[in-house]
C-alpha positions as a printed NumPy array, in Angstrom:
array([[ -78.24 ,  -92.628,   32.425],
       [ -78.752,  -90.312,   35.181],
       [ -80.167,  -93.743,   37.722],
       [ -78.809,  -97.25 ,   37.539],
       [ -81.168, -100.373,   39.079],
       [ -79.368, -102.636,   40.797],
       [ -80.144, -105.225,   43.439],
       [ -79.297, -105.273,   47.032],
       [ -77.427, -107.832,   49.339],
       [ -81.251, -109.2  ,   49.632],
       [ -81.367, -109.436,   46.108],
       [ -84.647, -106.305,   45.896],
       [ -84.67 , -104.028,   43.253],
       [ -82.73 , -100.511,   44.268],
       [ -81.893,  -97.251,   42.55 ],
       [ -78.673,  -95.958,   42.206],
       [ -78.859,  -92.472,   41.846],
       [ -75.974,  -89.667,   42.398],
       [ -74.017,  -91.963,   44.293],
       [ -76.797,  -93.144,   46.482],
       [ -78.668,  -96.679,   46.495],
       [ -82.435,  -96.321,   47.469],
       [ -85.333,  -98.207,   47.192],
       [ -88.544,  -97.477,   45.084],
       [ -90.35 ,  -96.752,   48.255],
       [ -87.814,  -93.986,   48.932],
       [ -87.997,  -92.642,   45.678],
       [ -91.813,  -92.292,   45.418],
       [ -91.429,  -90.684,   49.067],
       [ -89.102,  -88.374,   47.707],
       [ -91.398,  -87.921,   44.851],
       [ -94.872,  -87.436,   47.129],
       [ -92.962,  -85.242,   49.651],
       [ -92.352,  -82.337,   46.993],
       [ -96.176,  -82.859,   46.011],
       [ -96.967,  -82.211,   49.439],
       [ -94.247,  -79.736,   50.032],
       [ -95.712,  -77.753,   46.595],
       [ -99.605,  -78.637,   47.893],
       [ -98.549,  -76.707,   51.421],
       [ -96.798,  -73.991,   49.116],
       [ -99.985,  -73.493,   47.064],
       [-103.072,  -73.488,   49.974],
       [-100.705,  -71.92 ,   52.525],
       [-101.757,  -74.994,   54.708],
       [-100.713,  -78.103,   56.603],
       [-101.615,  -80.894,   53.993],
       [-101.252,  -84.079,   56.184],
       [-103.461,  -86.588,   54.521],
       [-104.035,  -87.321,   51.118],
       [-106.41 ,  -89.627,   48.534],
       [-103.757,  -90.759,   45.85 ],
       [-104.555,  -92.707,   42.53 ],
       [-102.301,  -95.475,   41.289],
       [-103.044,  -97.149,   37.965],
       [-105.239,  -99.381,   37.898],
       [-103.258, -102.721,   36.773],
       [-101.522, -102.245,   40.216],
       [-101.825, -105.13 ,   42.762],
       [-102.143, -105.683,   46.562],
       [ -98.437, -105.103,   46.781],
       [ -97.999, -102.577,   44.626],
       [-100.712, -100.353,   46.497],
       [ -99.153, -101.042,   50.473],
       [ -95.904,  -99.869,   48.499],
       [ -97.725,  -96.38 ,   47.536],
       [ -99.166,  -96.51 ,   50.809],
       [ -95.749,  -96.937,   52.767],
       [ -93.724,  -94.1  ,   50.476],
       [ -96.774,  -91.788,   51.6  ],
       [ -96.485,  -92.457,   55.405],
       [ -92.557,  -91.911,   55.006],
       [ -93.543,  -88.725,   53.251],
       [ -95.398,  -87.744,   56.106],
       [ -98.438,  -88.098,   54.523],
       [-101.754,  -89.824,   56.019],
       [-103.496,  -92.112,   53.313],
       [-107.03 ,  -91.541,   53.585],
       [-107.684,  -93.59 ,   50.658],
       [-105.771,  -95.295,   47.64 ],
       [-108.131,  -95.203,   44.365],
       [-107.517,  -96.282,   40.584],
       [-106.255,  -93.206,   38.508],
       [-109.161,  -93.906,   36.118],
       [-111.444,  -93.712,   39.145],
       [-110.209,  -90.792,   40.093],
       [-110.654,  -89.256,   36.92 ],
       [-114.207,  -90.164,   36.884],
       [-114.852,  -88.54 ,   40.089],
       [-113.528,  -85.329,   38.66 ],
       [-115.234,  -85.488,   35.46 ],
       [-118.743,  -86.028,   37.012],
       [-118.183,  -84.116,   40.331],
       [-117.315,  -80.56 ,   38.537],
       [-120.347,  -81.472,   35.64 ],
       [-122.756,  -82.546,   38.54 ],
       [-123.172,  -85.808,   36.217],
       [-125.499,  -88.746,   37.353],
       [-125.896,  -92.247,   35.784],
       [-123.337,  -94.302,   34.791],
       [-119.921,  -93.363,   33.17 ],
       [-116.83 ,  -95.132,   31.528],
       [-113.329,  -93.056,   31.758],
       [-111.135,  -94.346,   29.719],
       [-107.139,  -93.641,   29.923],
       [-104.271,  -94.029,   27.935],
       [-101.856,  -92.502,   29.126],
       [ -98.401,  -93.919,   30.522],
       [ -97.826,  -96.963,   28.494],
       [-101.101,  -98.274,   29.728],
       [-104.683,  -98.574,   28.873],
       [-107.019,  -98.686,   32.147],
       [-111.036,  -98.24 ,   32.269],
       [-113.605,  -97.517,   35.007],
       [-117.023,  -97.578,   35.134],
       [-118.731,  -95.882,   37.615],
       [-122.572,  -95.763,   38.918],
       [-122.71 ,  -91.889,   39.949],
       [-126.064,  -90.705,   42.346],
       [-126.174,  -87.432,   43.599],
       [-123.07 ,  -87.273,   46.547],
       [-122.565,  -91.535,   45.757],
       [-120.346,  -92.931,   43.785],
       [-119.99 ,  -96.443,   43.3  ],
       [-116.887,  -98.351,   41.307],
       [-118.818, -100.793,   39.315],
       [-115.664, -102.352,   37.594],
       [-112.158, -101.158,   37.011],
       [-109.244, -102.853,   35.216],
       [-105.845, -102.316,   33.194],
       [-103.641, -103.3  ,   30.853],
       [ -99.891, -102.532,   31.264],
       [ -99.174, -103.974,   27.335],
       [-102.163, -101.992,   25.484],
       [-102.491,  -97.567,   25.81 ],
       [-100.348,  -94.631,   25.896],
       [ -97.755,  -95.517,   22.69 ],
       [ -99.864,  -98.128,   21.359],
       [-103.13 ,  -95.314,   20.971],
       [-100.869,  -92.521,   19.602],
       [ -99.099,  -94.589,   16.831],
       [-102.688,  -95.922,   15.616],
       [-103.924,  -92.118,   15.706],
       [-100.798,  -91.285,   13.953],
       [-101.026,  -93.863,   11.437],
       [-105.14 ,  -92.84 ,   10.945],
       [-104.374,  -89.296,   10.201],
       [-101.55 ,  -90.575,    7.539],
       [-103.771,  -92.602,    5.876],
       [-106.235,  -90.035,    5.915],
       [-103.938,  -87.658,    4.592],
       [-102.666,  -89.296,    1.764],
       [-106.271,  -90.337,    0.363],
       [-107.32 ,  -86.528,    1.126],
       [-103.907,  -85.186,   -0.267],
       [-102.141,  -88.002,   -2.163],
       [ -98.986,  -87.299,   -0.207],
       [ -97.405,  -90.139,    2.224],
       [ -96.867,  -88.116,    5.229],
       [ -94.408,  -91.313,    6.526],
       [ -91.52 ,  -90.424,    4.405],
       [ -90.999,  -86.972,    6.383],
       [ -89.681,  -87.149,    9.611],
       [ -90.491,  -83.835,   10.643],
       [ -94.318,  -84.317,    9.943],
       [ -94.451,  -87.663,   11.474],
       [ -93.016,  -85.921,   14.558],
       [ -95.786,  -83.42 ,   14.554],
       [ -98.355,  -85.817,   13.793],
       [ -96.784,  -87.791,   17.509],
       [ -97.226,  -85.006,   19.016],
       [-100.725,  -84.249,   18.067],
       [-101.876,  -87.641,   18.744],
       [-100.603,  -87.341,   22.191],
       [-102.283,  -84.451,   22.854]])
């Protein structure tokens, strides 16, 4: 494996990586300070603060954690906001959209959901919540095993017995 976790003197979770033990903080640091670095590339600017999403299963903890790794990346937090939130605000904000909206997100392992009350410049986070044991692999093995099934009563072939189409099929359903 290219990092090893390991604990501490203090008995905290670490990361051993190329011969060196940091701590998850450090590592997302590391992590937001190329984002920044490549944000500063890109608009030829000083990009000093920053809104960042976190999934939304995260607790109190988990967000001062993001928060700390940003200020040690040099970053001001202006805000800290639920990835599924901040999808919504893309999604209406470049449609215009007003009303109320549910995002829905699968991706990473988890499922998380937001539903947001959207008038004119105000948004408003009605509910949010997440699920770190239902989403991302769960959703794309029931889509995978949908389009077999529909395959083999369109087709009368079992599409399960070939590993190469069962790979495609993973991929689709990901995308």
């Amino acid at each position: 494996a290219a990092y090893e976790i390991v604990p501490d003197e203090q008995g905290r979770v670490m990361v051993m990586a190329n011969g060196q033990l940091r701590s998850p903080i450090e590592i997302s640091a590391m992590i937001l300070r190329a984002v920044r670095e490549a944000a500063e590339e890109y608009f030829g600017d000083d990009c000093s603060a920053a809104v960042i999403c976190c999934p939304a299963y995260f607790d109190d903890t988990q967000r001062a954690a993001t928060h700390d790794a940003a200020r040690v990346a040099g970053l001001d937090v202006l805000r800290i906001i639920n990835e599924p939130t901040a999808a919504a605000l893309a999604y209406s904000w470049s449609r215009g959209r007003e009303g109320r909206i549910a995002i829905f997100d699968f991706g990473g392992g988890t499922f998380d959901v937001t539903i947001l009350q959207l008038s004119g410049n105000v948004y408003e986070v009605l509910a949010t919540a997440g699920d770190t044991y239902l989403g991302g692999d769960d959703i794309d093995q029931r889509l995978v095993e949908y389009m077999c099934q529909a395959f083999l009563a369109q087709h009368r072939i079992d599409l399960r017995t070939d590993p190469l189409a069962m790979e495609r099929l993973r991929t689709v359903a990901e995308q």
